[in-house]
matplotlib code that plots the C-alpha trace (Angstrom):
import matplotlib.pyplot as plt

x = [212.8, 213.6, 215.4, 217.3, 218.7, 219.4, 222.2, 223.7, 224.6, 226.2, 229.6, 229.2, 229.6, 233.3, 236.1, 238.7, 242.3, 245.3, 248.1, 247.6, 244.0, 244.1, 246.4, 244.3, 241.5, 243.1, 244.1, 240.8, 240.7, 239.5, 242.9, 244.5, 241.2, 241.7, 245.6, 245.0, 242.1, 245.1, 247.0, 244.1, 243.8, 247.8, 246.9, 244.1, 246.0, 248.7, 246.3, 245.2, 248.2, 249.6, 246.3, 246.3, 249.4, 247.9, 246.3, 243.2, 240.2, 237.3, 234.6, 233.0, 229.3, 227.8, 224.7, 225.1, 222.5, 224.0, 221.9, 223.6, 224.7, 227.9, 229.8, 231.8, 229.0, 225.7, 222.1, 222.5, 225.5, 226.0, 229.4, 230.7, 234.8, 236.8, 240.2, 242.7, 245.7, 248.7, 251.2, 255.0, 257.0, 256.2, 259.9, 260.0, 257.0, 255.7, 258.7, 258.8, 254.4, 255.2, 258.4, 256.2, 253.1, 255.1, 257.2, 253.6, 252.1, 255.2, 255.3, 251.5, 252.2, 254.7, 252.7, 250.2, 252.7, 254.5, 250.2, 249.6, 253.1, 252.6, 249.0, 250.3, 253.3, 250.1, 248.3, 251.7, 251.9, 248.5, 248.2, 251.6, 250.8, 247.0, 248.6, 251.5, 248.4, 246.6, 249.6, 250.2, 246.1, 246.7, 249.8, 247.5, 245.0, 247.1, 248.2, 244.5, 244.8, 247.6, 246.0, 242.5, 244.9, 246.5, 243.6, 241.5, 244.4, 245.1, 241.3, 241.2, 244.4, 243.2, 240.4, 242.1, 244.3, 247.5, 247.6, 247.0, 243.8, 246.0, 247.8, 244.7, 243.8, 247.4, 246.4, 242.9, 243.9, 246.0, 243.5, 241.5, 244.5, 244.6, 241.3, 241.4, 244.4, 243.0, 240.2, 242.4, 244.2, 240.3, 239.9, 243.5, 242.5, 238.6, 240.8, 243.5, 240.5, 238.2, 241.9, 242.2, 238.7, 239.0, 241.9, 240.9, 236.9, 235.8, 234.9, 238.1, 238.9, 242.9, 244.5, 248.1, 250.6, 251.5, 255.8, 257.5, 260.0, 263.2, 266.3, 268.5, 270.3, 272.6, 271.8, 273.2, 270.4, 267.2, 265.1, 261.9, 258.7, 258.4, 261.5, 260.8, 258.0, 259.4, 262.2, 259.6, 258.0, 261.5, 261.2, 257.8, 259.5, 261.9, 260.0, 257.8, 261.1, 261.4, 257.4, 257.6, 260.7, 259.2, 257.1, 260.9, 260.6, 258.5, 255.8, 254.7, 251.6, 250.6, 247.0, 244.4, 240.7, 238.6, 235.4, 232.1, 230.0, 226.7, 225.8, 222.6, 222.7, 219.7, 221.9, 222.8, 226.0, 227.4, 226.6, 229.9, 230.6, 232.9, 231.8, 234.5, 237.9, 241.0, 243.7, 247.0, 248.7, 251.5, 251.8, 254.3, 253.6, 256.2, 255.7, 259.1, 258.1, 255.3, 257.3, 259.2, 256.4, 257.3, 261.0, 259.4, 257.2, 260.9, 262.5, 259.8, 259.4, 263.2, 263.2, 260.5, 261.9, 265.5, 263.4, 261.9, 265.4, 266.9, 263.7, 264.4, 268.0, 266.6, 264.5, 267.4, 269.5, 266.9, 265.1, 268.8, 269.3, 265.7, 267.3, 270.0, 267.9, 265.9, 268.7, 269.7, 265.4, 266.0, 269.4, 267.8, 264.7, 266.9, 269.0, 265.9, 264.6, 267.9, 266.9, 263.8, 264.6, 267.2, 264.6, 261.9, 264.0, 265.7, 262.3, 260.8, 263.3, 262.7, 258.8, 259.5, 261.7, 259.8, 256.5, 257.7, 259.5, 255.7, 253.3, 256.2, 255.6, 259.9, 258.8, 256.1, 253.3, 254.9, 258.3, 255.5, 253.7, 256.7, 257.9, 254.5, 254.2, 258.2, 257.0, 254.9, 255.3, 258.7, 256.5, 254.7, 257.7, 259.2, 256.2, 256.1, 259.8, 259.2, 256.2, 258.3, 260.9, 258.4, 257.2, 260.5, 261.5, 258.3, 260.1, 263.2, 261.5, 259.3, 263.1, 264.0, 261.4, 260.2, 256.4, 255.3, 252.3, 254.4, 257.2, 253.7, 253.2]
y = [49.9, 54.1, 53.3, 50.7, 52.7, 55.7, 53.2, 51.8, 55.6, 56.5, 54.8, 57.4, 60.5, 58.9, 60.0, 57.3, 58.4, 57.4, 60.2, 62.3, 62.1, 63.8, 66.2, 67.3, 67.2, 69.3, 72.2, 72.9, 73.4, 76.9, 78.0, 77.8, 79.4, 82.4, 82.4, 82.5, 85.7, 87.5, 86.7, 88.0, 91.3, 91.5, 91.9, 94.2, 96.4, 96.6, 97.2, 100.3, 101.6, 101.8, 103.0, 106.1, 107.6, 107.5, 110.7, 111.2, 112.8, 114.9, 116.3, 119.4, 121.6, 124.1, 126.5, 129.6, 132.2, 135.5, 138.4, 141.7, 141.2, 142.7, 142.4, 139.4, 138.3, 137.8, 137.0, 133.6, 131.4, 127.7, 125.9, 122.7, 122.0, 119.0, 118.6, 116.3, 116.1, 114.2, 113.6, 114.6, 114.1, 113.5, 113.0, 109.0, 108.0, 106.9, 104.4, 103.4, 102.4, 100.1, 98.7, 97.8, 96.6, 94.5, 93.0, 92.3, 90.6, 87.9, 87.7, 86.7, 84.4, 82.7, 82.6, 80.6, 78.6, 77.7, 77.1, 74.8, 72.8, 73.0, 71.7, 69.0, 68.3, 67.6, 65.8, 63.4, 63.0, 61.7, 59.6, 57.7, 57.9, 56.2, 53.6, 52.3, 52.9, 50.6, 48.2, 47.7, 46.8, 43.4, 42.8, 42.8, 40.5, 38.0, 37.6, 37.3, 34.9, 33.0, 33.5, 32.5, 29.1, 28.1, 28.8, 26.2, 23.9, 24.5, 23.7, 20.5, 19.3, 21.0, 18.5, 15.4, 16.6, 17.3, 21.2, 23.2, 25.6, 28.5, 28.1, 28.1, 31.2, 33.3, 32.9, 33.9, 37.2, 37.8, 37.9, 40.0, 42.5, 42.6, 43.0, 46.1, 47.3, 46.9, 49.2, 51.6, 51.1, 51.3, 55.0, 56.3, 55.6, 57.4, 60.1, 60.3, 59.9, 63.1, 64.7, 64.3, 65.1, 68.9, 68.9, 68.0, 68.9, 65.3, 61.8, 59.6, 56.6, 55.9, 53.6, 52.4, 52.0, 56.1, 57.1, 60.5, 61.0, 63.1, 64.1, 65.4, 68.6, 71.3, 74.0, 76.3, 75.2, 75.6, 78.1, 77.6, 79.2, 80.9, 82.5, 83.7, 85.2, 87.0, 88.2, 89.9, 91.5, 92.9, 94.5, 95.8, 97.5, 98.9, 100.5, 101.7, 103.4, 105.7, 106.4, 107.8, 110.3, 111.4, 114.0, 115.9, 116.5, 118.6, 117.5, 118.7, 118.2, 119.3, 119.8, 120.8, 122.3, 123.1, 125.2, 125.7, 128.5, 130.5, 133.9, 135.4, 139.0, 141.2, 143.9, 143.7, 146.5, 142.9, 140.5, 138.9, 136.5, 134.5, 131.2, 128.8, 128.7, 126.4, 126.8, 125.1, 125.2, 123.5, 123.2, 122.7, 122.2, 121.4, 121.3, 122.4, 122.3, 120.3, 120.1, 117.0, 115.1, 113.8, 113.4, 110.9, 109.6, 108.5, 107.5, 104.9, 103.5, 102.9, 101.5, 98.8, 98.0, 97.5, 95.0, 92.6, 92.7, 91.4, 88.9, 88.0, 87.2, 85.1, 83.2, 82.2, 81.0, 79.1, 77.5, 76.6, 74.7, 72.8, 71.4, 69.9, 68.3, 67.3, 65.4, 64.1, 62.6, 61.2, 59.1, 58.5, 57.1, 54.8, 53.3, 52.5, 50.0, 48.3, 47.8, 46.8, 44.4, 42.7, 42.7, 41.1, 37.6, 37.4, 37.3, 35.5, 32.5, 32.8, 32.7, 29.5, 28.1, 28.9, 27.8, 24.3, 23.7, 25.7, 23.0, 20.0, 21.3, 22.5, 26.0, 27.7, 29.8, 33.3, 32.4, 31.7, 35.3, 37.1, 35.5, 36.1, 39.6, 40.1, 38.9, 40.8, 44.0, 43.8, 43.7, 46.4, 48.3, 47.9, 49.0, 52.0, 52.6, 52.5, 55.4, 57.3, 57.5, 58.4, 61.1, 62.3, 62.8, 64.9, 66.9, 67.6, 68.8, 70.9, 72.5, 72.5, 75.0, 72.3, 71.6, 68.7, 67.6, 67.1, 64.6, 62.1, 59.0]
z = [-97.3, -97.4, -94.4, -95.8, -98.9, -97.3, -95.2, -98.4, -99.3, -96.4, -97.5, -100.3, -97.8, -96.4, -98.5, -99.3, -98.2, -99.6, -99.0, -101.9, -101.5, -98.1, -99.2, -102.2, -99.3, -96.9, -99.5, -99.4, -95.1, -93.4, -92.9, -96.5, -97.4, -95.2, -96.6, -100.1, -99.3, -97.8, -100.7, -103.2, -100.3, -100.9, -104.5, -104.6, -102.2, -104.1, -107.6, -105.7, -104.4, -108.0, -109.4, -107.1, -108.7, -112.0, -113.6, -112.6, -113.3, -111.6, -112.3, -110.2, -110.8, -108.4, -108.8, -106.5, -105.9, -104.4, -102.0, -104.0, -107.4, -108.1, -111.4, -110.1, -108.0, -110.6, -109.4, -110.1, -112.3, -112.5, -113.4, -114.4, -114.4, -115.2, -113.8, -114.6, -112.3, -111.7, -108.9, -110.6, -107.6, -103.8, -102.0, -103.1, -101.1, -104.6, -105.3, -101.6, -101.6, -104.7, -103.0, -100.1, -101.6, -104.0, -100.5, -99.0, -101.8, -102.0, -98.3, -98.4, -101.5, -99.2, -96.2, -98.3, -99.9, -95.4, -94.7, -97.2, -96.4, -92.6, -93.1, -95.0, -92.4, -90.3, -92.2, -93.0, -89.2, -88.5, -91.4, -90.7, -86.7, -87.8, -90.5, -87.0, -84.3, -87.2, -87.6, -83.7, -83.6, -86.0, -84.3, -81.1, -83.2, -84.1, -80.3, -79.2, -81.8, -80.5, -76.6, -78.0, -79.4, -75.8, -74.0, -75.9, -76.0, -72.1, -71.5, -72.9, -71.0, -67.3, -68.4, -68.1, -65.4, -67.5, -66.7, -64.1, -64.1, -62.7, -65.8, -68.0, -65.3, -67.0, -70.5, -69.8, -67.6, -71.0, -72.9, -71.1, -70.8, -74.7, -75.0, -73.0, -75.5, -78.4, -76.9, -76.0, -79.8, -81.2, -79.1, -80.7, -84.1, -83.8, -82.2, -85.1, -87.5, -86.1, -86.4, -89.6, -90.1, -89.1, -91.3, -94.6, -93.7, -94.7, -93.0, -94.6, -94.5, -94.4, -96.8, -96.6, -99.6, -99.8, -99.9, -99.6, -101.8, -100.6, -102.8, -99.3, -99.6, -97.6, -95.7, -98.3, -100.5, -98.4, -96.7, -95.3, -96.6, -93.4, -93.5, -97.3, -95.9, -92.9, -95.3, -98.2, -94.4, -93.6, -97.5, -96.7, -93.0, -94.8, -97.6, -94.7, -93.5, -96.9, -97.2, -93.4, -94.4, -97.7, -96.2, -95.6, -99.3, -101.2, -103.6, -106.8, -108.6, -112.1, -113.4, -115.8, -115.2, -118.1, -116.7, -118.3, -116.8, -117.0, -115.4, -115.0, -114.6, -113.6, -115.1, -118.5, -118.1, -116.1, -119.1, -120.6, -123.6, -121.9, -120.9, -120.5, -119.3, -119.0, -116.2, -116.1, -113.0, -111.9, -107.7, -105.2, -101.0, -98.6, -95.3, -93.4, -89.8, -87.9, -84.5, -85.2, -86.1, -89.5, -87.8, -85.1, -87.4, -89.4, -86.7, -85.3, -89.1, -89.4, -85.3, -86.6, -89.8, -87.7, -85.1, -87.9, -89.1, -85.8, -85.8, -88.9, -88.2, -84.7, -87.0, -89.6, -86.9, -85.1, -88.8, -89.4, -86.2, -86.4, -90.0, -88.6, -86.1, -88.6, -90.7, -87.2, -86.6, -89.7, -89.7, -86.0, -88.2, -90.7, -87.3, -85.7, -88.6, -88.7, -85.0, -85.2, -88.0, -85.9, -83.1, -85.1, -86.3, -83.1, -81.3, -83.6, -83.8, -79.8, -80.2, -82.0, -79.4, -76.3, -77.8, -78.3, -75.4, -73.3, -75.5, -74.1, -70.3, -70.2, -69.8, -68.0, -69.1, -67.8, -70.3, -73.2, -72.6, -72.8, -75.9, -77.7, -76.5, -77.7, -81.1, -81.8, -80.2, -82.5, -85.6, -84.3, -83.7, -87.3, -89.0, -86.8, -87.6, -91.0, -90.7, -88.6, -91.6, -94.0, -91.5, -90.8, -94.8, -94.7, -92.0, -93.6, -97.5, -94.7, -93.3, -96.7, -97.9, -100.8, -101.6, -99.7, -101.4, -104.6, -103.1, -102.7, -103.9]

ax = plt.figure().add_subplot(projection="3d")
ax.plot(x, y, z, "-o")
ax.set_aspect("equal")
plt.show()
């Protein structure tokens, strides 16, 4: 009886999955985890960075017990100091840090943003490749159906002599060739299923009825996620570019140390009343030759920043060209269902025909198998070229650099 119930609640563990469903699922997957933590390290970096050039504040103490005591050098003193300092000017390396921090926190924000809509155009492509692989398997049903039909028919006249058994011998082997597709059908769909799986990080269960929707647009108007990302790294490069020449400029710091002291002298001549002190001091250090170090260091820094350009660039020309064959999958898409459409009634109206002239004895068995597998394979065809459009408007909002998982329903 424990057994028993514990099998009625496993339906609870699998995940229905409409569209939106999986989507909302696979926001949730290892890799848009680990993309949002680089977002959040983005962040915290940049937190830092900006809380470094703030004053700051330190406090110091020492106890020190000298061999001869000497009037500046007593038996024994102890001193406490607080210092506040702050960094005035440091040849732009300041500006340049928060330039570049800023540029890596947006890239990651976009990197998250091209994750989550490549996981999705994934997702999409499974779940419109699993609803045609599903849609090809009743198409495949209903011809076992028909087979299952003419075999039973073709028995009962081989019976009384009015067929031939290698006739009844044709449908038969096609039945057994169907069975063995729908297997291999069966073994596409677990596969598409475990896919999908790994993706979202639940057992689903896929359910039909989901759209994309898709307003179309130039390319004047779009740019991928990926590329708004790569840009924001070319900002970061080139910020890098002025933090590596700002050591050719002098920096200057200004500060404040208030000191609290106590000495012990064994000779009271030394004894003073003075016990605290406070030193402004305002600092400058500029380091004019290190052998062409900081030169180099330049020089590499503006040499990298100028090859993510150039990448950059690569990657603009090549996102541009995968839009255009995008818009070209798609119009590809749309002709495709007028085709299959036409397909569909002209091989149906032939079905029709060759089925009534097969059950008169005009027409062999070999014309009737080719009709029904026509028929059928065309309905399978339409539905898939229907997915395929749906997939392919996916495709292009992906190009497009627009939000996938909102153009759902």
């Amino acid at each position: 009886m424990k057994k028993l119930s514990f099998l009625c609640l496993l339906p609870l563990f699998v995940y229905a999955g409409n569209l939106p469903e999986l989507l909302n699922l696979a926001e949730n997957n290892k890799q848009v985890e680990a993309s949002r933590y680089s977002v959040e390290a983005a962040k915290e970096k940049e937190y830092a960075t900006k809380s470094a050039y703030m004053p700051s504040l330190s406090l110091g103490a020492n106890q020190t017990f000298n061999q001869e005591e000497t009037m500046l050098a007593p038996d024994k003193s102890r001193t406490g100091s607080a210092t506040l300092s702050f960094v005035l000017y440091d040849g732009g390396k300041r500006e340049a840090l928060f330039e570049q921090q800023k540029a890596l926190v947006n890239a990651a924000t976009f990197s998250l943003a091209s994750v989550q809509n490549n996981v999705s155009l994934n997702v999409i492509y499974y779940y419109y490749n699993y609803i045609s692989t599903l849609a090809s398997k009743e198409s495949m049903l209903q011809k076992m159906e028909q087979l299952e039909a003419e075999r039973f028919r073709l028995e009962k006249f081989v019976s009384v002599g009015a067929a031939t058994n290698d006739e009844l011998q044709k449908i038969i082997s096609s039945i057994a060739q169907t069975k063995v597709d729908l297997l291999t059908l069966d073994n596409t769909l677990n596969n598409i299923s475990n896919t999908l799986e790994y993706l979202t990080g639940k057992e689903v269960h896929i359910e039909a009825g989901s759209s994309v929707l898709l307003h179309e647009k130039t390319m004047d108007d779009v740019k991928r996620l990926d590329i708004l990302a790569l840009e924001q790294s070319v900002q970061s490069a080139r910020a890098e570019a002025k933090v590596a020449q700002a050591p050719h400029l002098p920096t200057l710091t200004i500060s404040d140390t208030y000191s609290r002291y106590k000495y012990d002298y064994n000779n009271p001549a030394f004894d003073s009343d003075n016990d605290h002190q406070n030193t402004a001091q305002l600092s400058m250090q500029w380091k004019i030759f290190d052998f062409g170090s900081t030169t180099a260091a330049a020089q590499a820094a503006q040499k990298s920043y100028l090859s993510k350009n150039s990448d950059l660039a690569y990657e603009k020309q090549k996102a541009k060209a995968s839009f255009k064959s995008a818009q070209n999958s798609y119009k590809t898409a749309l002709a495709k269902i007028e085709a299959a459409q036409a397909r569909l009634q002209a091989s149906s109206m032939t079905y029709e025909l060759i089925k009534k002239k097969f059950q008169q004895g005009i027409v062999n068995n070999v014309s009737y198998l080719d009709a029904l597998s026509d028929k059928f394979n065309a309905q399978a065809q339409l539905k898939t070229a229907l997915n395929e459009v749906e997939y392919q408007k996916a495709v292009l909002l992906y190009e497009m650099g627009k939000e996938i998982k909102g153009n759902i329903q």
